[in-house]
C-alpha positions as CSV (number, residue, x, y, z in Angstrom):
1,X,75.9,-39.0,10.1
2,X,76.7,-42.9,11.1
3,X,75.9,-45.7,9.1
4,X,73.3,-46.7,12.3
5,X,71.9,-43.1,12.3
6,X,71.5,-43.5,8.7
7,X,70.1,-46.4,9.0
8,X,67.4,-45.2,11.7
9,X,66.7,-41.7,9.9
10,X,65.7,-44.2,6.7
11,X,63.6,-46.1,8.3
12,X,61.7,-43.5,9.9
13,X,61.3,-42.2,6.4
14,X,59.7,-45.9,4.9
15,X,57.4,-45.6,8.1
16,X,56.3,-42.6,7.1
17,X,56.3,-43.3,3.2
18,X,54.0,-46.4,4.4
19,X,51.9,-44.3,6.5
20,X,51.7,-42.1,3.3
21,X,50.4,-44.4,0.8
22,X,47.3,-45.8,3.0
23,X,46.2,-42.2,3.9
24,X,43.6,-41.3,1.6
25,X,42.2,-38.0,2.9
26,X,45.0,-35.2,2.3
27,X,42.6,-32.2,3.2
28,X,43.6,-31.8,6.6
29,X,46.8,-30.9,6.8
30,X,47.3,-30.5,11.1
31,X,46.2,-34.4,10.8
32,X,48.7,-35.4,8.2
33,X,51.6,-33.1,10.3
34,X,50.3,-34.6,14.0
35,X,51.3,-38.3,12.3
36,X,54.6,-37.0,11.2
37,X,55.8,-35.5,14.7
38,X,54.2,-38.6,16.3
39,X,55.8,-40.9,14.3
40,X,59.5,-39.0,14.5
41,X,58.7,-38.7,18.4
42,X,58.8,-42.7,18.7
43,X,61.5,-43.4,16.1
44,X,63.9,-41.0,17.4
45,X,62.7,-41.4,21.6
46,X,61.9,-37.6,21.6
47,X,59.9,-36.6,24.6
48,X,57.4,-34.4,22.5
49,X,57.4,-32.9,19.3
50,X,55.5,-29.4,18.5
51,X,54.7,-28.1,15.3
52,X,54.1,-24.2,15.4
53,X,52.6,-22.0,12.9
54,X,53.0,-18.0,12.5
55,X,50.3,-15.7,13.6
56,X,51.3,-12.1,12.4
57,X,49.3,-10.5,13.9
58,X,50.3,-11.5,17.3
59,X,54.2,-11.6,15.7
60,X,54.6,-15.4,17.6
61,X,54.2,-18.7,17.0
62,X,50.8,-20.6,18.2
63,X,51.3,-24.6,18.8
64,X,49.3,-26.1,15.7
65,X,49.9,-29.6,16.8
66,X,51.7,-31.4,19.8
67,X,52.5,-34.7,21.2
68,X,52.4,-33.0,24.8
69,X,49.1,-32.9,26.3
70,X,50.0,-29.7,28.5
71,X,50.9,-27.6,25.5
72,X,47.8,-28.8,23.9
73,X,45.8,-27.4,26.9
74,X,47.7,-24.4,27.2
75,X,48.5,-22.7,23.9
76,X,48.4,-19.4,24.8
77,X,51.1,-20.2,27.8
78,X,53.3,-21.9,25.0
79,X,53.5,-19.3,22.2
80,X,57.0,-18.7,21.3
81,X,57.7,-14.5,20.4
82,X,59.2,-14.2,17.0
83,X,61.7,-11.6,17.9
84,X,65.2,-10.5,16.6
85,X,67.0,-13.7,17.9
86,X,64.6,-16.4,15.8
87,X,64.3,-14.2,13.2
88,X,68.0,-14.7,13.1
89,X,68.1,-18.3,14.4
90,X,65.0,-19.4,11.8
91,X,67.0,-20.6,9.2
92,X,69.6,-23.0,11.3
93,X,68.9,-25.8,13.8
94,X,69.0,-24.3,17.1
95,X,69.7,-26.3,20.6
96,X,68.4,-24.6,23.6
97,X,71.1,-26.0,26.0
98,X,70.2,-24.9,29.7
99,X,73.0,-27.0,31.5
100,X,69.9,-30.2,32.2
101,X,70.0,-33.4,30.9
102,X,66.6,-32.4,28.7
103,X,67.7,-30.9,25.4
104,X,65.3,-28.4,23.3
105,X,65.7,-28.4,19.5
106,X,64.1,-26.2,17.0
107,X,64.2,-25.2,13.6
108,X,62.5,-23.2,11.1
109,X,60.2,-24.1,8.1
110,X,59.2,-21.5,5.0
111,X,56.1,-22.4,3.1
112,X,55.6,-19.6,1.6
113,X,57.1,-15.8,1.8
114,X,54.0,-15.2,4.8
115,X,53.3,-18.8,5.5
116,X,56.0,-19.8,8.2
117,X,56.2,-22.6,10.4
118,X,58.5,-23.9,13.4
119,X,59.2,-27.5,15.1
120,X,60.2,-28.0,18.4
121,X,61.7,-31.3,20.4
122,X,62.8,-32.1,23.8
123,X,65.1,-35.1,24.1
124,X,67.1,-36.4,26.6
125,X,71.1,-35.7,26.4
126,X,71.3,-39.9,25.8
127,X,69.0,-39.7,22.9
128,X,70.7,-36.5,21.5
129,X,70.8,-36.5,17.8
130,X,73.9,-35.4,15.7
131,X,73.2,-31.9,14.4
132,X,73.9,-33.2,10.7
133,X,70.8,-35.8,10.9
134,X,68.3,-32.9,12.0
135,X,69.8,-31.2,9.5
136,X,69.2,-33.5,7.2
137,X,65.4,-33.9,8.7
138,X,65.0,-30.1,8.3
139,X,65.5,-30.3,4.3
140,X,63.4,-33.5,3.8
141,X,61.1,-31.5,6.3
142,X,60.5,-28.7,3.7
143,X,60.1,-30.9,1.1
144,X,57.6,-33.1,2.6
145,X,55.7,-30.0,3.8
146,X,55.6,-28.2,0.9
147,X,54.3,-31.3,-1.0
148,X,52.2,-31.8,1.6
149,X,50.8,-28.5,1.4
150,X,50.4,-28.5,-2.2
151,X,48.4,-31.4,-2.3
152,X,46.1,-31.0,0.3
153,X,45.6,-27.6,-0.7
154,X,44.3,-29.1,-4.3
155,X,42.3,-31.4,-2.7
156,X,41.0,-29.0,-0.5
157,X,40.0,-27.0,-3.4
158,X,38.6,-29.8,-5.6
159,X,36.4,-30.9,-2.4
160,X,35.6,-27.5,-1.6
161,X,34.4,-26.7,-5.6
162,X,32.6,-30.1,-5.4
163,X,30.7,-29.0,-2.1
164,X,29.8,-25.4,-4.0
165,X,28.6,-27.3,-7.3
166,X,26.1,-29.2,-5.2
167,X,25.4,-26.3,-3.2
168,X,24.6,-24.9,-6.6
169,X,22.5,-27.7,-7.9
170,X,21.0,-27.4,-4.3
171,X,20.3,-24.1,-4.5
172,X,19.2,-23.5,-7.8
173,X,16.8,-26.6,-8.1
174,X,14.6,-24.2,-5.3
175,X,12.2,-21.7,-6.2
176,X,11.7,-20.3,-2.8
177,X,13.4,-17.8,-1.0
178,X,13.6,-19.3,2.4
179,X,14.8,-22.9,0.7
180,X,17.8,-20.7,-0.9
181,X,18.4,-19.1,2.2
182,X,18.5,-22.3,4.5
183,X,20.9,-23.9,1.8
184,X,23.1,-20.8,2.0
185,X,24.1,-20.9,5.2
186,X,24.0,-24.9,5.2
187,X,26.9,-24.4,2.5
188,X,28.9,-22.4,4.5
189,X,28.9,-23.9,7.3
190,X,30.1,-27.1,5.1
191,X,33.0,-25.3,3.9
192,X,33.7,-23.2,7.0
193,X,32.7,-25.3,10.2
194,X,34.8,-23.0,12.4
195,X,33.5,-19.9,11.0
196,X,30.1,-17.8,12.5
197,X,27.9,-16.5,9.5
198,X,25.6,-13.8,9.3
199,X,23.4,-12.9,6.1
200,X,22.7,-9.5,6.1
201,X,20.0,-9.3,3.5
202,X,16.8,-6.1,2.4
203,X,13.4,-6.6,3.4
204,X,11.6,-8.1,0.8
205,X,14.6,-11.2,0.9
206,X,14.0,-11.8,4.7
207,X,11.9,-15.0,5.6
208,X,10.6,-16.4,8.7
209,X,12.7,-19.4,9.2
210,X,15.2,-19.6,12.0
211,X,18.4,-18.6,10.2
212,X,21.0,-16.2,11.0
213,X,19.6,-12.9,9.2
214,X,20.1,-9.6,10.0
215,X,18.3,-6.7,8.4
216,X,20.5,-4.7,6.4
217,X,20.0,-0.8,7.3
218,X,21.7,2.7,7.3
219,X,21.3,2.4,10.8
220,X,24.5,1.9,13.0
221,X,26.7,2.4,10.1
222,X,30.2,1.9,12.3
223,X,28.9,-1.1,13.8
224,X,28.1,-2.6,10.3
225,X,30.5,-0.6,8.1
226,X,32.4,-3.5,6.5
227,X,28.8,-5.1,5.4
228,X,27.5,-1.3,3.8
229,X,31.0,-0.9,2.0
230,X,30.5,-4.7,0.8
231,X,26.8,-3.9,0.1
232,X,27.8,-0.6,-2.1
233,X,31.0,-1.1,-4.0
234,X,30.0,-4.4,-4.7
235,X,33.6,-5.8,-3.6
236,X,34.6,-8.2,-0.7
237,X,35.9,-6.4,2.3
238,X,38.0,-7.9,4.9
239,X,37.9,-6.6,8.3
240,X,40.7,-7.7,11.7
241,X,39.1,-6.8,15.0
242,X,41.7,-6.6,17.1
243,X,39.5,-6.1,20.2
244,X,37.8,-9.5,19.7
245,X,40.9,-11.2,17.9
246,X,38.8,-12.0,15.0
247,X,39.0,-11.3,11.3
248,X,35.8,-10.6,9.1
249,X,34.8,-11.3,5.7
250,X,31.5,-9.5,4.1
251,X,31.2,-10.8,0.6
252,X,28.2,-8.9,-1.2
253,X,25.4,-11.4,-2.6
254,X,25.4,-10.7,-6.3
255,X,22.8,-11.3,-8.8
256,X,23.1,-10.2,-12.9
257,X,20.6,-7.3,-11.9
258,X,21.7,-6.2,-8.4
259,X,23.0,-7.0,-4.9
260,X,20.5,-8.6,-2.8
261,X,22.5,-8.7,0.6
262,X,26.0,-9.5,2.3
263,X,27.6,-12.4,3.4
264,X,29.0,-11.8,7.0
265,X,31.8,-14.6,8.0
266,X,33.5,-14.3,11.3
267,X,37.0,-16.5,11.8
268,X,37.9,-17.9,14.8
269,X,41.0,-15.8,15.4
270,X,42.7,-13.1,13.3
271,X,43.9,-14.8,9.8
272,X,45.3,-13.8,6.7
273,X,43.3,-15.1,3.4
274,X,45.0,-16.0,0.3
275,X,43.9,-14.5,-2.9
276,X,42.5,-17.9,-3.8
277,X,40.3,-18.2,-0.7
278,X,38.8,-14.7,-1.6
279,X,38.1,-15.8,-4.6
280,X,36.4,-18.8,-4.0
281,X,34.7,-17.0,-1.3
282,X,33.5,-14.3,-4.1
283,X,32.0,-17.4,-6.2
284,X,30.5,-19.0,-3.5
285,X,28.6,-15.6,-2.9
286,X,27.5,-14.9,-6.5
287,X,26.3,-18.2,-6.4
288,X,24.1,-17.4,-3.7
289,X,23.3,-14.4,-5.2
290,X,22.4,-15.5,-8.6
291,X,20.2,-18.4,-6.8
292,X,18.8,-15.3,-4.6
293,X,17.8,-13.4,-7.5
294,X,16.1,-16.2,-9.6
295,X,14.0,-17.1,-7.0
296,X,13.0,-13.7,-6.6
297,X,12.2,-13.4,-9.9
298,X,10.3,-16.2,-9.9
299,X,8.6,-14.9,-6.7
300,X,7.7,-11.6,-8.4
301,X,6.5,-13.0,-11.3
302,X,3.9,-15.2,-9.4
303,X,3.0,-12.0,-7.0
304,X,2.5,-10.1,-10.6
305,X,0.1,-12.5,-11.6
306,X,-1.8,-12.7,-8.6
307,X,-1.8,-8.9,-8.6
308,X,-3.6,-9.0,-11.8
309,X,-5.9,-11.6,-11.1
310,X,-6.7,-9.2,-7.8
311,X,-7.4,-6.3,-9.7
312,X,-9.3,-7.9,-12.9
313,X,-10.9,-9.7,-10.0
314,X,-11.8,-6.4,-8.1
315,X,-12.6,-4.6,-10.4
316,X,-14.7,-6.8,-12.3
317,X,-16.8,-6.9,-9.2
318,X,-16.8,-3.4,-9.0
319,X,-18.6,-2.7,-12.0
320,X,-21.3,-5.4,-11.5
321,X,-23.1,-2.2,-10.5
322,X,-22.9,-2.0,-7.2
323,X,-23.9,0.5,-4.7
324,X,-21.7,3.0,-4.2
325,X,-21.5,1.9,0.1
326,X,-21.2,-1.3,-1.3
327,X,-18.3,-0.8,-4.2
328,X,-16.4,0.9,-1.0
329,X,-16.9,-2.0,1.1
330,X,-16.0,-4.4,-1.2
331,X,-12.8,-2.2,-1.9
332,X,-12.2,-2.6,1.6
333,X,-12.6,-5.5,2.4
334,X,-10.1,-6.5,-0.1
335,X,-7.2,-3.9,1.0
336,X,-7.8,-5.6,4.6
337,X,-7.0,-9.0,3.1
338,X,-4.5,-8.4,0.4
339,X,-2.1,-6.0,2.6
340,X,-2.8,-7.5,5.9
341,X,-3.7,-4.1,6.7
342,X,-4.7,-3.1,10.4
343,X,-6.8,0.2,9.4
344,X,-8.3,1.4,5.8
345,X,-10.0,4.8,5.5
346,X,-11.5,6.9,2.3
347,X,-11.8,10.1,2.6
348,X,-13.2,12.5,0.5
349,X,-13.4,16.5,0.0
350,X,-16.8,17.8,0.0
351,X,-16.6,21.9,-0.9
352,X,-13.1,22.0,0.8
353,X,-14.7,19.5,3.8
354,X,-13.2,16.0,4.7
355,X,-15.3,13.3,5.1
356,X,-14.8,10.4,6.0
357,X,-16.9,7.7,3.8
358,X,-18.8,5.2,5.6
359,X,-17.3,1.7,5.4
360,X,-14.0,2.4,6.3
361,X,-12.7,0.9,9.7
362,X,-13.1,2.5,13.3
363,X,-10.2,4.0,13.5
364,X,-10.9,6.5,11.0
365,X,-14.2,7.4,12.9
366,X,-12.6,8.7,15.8
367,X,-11.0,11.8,16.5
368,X,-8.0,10.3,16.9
369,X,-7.6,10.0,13.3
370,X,-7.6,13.2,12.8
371,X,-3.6,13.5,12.9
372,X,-3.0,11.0,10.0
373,X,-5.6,12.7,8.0
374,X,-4.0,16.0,8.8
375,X,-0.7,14.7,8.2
376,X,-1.8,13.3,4.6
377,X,-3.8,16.4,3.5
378,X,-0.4,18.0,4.0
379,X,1.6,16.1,2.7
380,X,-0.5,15.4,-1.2
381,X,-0.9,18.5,-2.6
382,X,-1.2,17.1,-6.6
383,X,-3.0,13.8,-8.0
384,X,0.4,12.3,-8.6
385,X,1.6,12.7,-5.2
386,X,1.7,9.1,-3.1
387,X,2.7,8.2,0.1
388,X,4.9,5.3,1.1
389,X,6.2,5.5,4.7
390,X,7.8,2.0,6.7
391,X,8.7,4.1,9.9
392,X,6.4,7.0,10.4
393,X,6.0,9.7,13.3
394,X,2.8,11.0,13.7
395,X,1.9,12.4,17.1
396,X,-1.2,11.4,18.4
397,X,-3.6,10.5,21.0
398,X,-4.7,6.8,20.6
399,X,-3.6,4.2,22.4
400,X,-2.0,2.5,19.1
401,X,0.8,3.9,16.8
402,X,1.1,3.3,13.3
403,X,4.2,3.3,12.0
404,X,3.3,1.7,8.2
405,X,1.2,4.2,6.2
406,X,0.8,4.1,2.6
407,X,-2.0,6.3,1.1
408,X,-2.8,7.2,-2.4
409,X,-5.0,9.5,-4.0
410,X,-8.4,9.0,-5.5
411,X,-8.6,12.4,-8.2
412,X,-11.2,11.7,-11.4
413,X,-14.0,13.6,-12.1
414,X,-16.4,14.4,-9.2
415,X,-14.2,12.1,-6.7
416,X,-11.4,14.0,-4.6
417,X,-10.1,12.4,-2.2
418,X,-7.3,10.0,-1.1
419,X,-7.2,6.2,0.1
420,X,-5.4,5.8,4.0
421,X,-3.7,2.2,4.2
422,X,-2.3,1.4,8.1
423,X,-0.3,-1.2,10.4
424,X,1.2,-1.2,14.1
425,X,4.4,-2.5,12.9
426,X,7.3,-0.6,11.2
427,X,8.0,-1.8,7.6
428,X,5.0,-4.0,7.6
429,X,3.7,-2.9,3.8
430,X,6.5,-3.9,0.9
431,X,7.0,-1.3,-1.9
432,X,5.3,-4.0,-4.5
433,X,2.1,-4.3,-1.7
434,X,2.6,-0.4,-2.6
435,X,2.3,-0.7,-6.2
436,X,-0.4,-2.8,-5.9
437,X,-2.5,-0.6,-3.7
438,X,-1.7,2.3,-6.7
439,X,-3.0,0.4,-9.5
440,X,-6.0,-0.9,-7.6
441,X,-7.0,3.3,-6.1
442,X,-6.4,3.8,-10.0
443,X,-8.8,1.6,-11.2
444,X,-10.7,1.6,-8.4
445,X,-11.4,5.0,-8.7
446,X,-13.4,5.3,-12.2
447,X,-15.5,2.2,-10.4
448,X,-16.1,4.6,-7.4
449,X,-16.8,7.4,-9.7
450,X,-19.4,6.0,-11.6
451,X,-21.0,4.4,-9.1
452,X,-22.0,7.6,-7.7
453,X,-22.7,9.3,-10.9
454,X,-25.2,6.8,-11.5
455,X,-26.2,7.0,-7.9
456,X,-26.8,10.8,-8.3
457,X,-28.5,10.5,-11.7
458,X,-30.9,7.9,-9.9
459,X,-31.2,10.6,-7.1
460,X,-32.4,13.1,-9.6
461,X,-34.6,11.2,-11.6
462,X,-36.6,10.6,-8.2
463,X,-36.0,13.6,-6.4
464,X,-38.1,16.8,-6.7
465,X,-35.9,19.9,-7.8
466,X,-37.1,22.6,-5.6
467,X,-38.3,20.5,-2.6
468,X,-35.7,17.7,-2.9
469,X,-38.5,15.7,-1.3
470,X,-39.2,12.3,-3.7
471,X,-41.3,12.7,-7.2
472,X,-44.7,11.6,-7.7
473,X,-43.6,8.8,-9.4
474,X,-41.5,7.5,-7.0
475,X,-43.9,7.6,-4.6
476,X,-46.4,5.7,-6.5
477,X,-44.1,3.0,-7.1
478,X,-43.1,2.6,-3.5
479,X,-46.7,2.4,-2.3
480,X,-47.6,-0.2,-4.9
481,X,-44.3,-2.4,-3.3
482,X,-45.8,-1.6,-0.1
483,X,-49.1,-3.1,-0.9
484,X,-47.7,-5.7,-2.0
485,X,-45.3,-6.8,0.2
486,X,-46.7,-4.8,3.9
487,X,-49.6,-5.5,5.8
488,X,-51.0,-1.9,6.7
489,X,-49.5,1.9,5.8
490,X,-50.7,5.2,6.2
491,X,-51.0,7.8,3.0
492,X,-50.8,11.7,4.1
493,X,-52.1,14.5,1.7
494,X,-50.6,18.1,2.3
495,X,-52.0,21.0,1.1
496,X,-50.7,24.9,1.9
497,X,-53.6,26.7,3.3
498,X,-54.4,29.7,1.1
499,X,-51.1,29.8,-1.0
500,X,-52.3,32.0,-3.8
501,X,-52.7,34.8,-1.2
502,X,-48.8,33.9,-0.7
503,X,-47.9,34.4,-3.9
504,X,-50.3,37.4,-4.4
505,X,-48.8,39.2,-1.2
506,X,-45.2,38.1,-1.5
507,X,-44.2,37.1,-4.7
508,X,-43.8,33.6,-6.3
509,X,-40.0,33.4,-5.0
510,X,-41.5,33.4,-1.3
511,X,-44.0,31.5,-2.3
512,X,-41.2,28.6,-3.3
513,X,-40.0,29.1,0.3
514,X,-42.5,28.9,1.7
515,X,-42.6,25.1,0.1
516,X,-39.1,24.2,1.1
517,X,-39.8,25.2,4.9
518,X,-42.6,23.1,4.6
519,X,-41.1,20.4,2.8
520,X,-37.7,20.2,5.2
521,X,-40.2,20.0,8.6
522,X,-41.5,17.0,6.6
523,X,-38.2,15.6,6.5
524,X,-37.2,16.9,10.1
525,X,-40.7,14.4,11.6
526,X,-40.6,11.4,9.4
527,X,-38.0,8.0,9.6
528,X,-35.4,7.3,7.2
529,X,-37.8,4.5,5.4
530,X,-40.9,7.0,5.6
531,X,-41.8,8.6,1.8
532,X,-41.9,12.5,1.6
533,X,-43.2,13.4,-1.8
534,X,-44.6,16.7,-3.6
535,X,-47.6,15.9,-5.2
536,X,-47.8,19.0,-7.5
537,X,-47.9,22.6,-6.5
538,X,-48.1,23.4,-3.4
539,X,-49.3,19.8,-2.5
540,X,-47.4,17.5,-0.6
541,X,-47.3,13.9,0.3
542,X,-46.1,11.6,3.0
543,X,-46.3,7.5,2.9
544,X,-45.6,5.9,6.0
545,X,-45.4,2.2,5.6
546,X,-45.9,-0.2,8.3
547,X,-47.7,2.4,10.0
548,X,-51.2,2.4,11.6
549,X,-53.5,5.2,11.2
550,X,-53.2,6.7,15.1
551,X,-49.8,6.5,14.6
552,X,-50.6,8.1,11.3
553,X,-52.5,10.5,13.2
554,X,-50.3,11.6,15.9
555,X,-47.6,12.5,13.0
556,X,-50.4,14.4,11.0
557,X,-51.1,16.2,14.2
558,X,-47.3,17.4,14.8
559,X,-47.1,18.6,11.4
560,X,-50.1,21.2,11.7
561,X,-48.2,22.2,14.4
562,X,-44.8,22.6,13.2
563,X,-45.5,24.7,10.1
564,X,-48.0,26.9,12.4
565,X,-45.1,27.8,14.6
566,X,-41.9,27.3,12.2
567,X,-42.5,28.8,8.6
568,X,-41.9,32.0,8.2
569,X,-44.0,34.2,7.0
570,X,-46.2,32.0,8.7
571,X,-48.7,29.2,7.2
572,X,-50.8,26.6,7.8
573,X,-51.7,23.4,6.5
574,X,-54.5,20.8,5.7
575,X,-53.9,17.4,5.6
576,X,-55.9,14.4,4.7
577,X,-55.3,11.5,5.6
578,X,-56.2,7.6,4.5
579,X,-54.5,4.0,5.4
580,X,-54.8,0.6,4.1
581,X,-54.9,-2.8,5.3
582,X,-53.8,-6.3,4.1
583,X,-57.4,-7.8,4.9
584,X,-59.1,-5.4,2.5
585,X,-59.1,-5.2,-1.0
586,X,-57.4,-1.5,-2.0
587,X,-56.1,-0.1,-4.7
588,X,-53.3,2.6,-5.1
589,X,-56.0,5.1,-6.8
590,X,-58.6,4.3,-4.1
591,X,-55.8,5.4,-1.1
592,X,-55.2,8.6,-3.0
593,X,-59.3,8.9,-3.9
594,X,-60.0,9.1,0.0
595,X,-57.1,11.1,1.2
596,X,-58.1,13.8,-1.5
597,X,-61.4,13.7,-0.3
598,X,-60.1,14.1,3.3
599,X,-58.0,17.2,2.5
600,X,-61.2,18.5,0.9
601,X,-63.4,18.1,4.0
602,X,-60.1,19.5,5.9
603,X,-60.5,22.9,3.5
604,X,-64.0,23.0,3.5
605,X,-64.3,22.4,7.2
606,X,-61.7,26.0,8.1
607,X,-58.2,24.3,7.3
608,X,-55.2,23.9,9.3
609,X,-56.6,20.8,10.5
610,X,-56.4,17.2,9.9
611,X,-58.9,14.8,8.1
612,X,-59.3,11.3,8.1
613,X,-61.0,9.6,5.4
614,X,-62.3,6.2,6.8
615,X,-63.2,2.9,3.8
């Protein structure tokens, strides 16, 4: 090397040592390497300068940067095959001399045992420079690079950790879900703009924003193995496609108590990471993961509370004591609301017979229905059996298909039976919607249960034993509300025409028949609202309220009738009848006074006939 090419190598060096100490930002190292090659292309009048790095997966070098705009364009077209020759040749300066006035010089770069790189230079044969002087510019070269490289690599990392401790201040600042989510993949893409991300993530951490999550599922296994393994073992996996040139990362999303999901990051080509990027990769994850899992926490602990406040709530209403119809409908109701539910059914066995409880939606009132409740039946043999299904078949003939079906059973004293929870769409009901319907069927239940007790205890306190026709008493209460509250009724007195001979002929247990044939044609020819009633012995009553005395009449008339032709052995009847009005002053006693004197007349006057006792 000359004194004038010394000279000129030194002060390309000072213009680069000047370029040097204004640069600030040493993270990107391509930019910091395109001024180098620029600035030795116009000191030394090189026609362009390209700086190649090693892909080993493709075993050549790609152009990383270039002064020439054609190799720029065309990469691919420019890769130069690391074969046995510069393998050899890597270590010297080589010149390509193809008998032409343009020169090609290359030589090799290590920056680490699998980190290598090449530069590459045309030149015209004027401007050729002495083999000692690129020599020299290969060691300073190394140096530079590896300095370089160093340093931008530490920055890189300190701007990189900066980026993750505000991601994790972000991050953990949030109590929601969907906020740690959307931060998530904001971070990555801050610290990986060239990379594709995917969260694969379980059901109850999806959320409805408009980020890239996929539902993470022992379905397709091959297509998603890398994300499964990552998801199991708890370890990141790295994956090289070598269909689509790409490599993937899946880093799992760890929390203290579990994984929650798996980081899916796609590179734009095939790329070897060092240990350090895994690693920072593998703390950027359990970042997330730790962020996940508070905010589920948090999350859980707010859905517990308002699970406790629904079943105090419910339940508190539910012993207010309430109907039974109306307990049921309340429960209801509430199952609609809380779950989001489509369909609700309670159904109950009744001396091995399922019924289907009024209240429940329409669904269960049809006969397409019947499937589930099959399907059920068969599948909850003991009170501790539940049912908790996200995808389920069940063949049947309705035009919808529900594919969410939880349904828990309903076992405490007299109640058994089982609660039927649907929706349309698959996974629609979360396993803590799940728990929640088993403590509220749990508690529910007793409510249910009493209500009925006392609903049956009421029954029996009214109810005739042998006739099941209302008491006396009953009946004298609802007339008095009647009286009260109508403007006109009709009273009807019923008395079995020569009963004694009955019981003298066929014994006191026909004779007992004989009243509960009588007493179920009463029921089979009155309304709902209508008051059958035995009135002692073989005396029966019927209030009709609201109802005038032809209309009393006419119903007085069938009943002759009826008995004539239905009891067995065959009797007749008397009846007497009497009515009120709101214009006339009456009395309970007085309506009873002149339908007793009817039925007389009736008896007196050859029975099996009807009486009416006018004011």
């Amino acid at each position: 090397m000359n004194i004038q090419e010394h000279d000129q190598y030194a002060i390309f060096k000072q213009k680069f040592f000047d370029w040097f100490l204004t640069e600030e930002d040493f993270t990107n190292l391509p930019r910091i390497i395109q001024a180098l090659i620029t600035l030795l292309q116009k000191e030394f009048h090189l026609l362009d300068v390209t700086f190649y790095v090693l892909n080993p997966f493709k075993h050549a070098f790609e152009p990383e940067v270039t002064t020439n705009h054609i190799i720029e364009q065309q990469q691919e077209k420019y890769m130069i095959p690391f074969d046995d020759q510069l393998k050899q040749q890597f270590d010297d300066v080589v010149v390509i001399d193809d008998e032409s006035e343009i020169k090609t010089v290359q030589f090799g770069i290590h920056f680490s045992e699998d980190s290598l790189g090449l530069i590459r230079f045309q030149l015209h044969v004027r401007d050729m420079i002495p083999r000692s002087l690129i020599k020299q510019m290969r060691q300073d070269f190394l140096k530079v690079f590896a300095r370089i490289r160093k340093v931008s690599e530490v920055l890189s990392e300190e701007k990189r950790y900066e980026q993750l401790h505000r991601a994790a201040t972000k991050i953990h600042a949030s109590m929601n879900i969907g906020d740690v989510l959307e931060e998530i993949v904001k971070t990555l893409k801050e610290v990986y703009p060239t990379f594709t991300f995917h969260l694969f993530l379980s059901y109850d951490s999806t959320t409805d924003r408009d980020l890239p999550i996929k539902l993470l599922t022992f379905e397709n296994e091959d297509e998603h193995m890398g994300a499964m393994q990552a998801y199991v073992t708890g370890q990141i996996q790295l994956h090289d496609s070598l269909v689509h040139k790409k490599s993937v990362i899946y880093a799992p999303i760890k929390g203290a108590q579990g994984i929650y999901g798996v980081i899916e990051m796609i590179a734009p080509t095939i790329m070897e990471l060092p240990e350090r990027e895994m690693r920072f990769i593998s703390l950027l994850a359990n970042t997330a993961g730790s962020a996940l899992e508070n905010a589920k926490l948090y999350e859980q602990s707010k859905r517990l509370i308002a699970d406790l406040q629904l079943i105090n709530e419910t339940i508190h209403h539910l012993n207010t004591n309430l109907r039974f119809q109306d307990a049921l409908q309340f429960m209801i109701e509430k199952i609609k609301t809380s779950f989001d539910a489509e369909e609700v059914g309670f159904i109950i066995l009744q001396e091995k017979e399922r019924k289907v409880l009024p209240g429940s939606t329409a669904f269960f009132q049809s006969r397409e229905a019947k499937a589930y409740v099959d399907f059920v039946f068969h599948r909850i043999q003991h009170p501790r059996d539940n049912l908790f299904l996200g995808d389920v078949k069940i063949h049947s003939d309705h035009a919808k298909r529900f594919r969410s079906l939880m349904a828990v059973p309903m076992m405490r004293g007299m109640m058994k039976g089982v609660a039927i929870v649907l929706h349309q769409e698959a996974y629609h009901f979360s396993f803590d919607m799940f728990k929640l319907l088993q403590s509220l069927i749990h508690h529910s239940t007793l409510a249910f249960t009493n209500a009925a007790l006392r609903e049956e205890l009421e029954r029996m306190v009214i109810t005739d034993r042998l006739t099941n026709l209302y008491a006396r008493h009953y009946l004298d209460e609802r007339i008095q509300r009647s009286m009260e509250e109508d403007g006109l009724g009709t009273f009807i007195l019923i008395d079995i025409d020569n009963f004694k001979k009955i019981n003298d002929t066929y014994g006191h247990q026909v004779g007992d028949e004989i009243i509960i044939q009588v007493a179920n044609i009463i029921k089979a020819n009155i309304r709902q609202n209508d008051i059958g009633a035995r009135w002692g012995g073989e005396e029966l009553a019927i209030y009709l309220p609201k109802v005038s005395i032809n209309a009393g009449l006419s119903i007085a008339n069938r009943l002759v009738q009826k008995v004539r032709e239905l009891t067995s052995p065959p009797v007749t009847i008397s009846c007497g009848v009497s009515y009120w009005k709101k214009n006339r002053a009456d009395s309970v006693k007085e309506l009873f006074n002149r339908a007793d004197e009817a039925l007389y007349t009736a008896k007196r006057t050859g029975k099996n006939r009807v009486v009416v006792q006018e004011y």
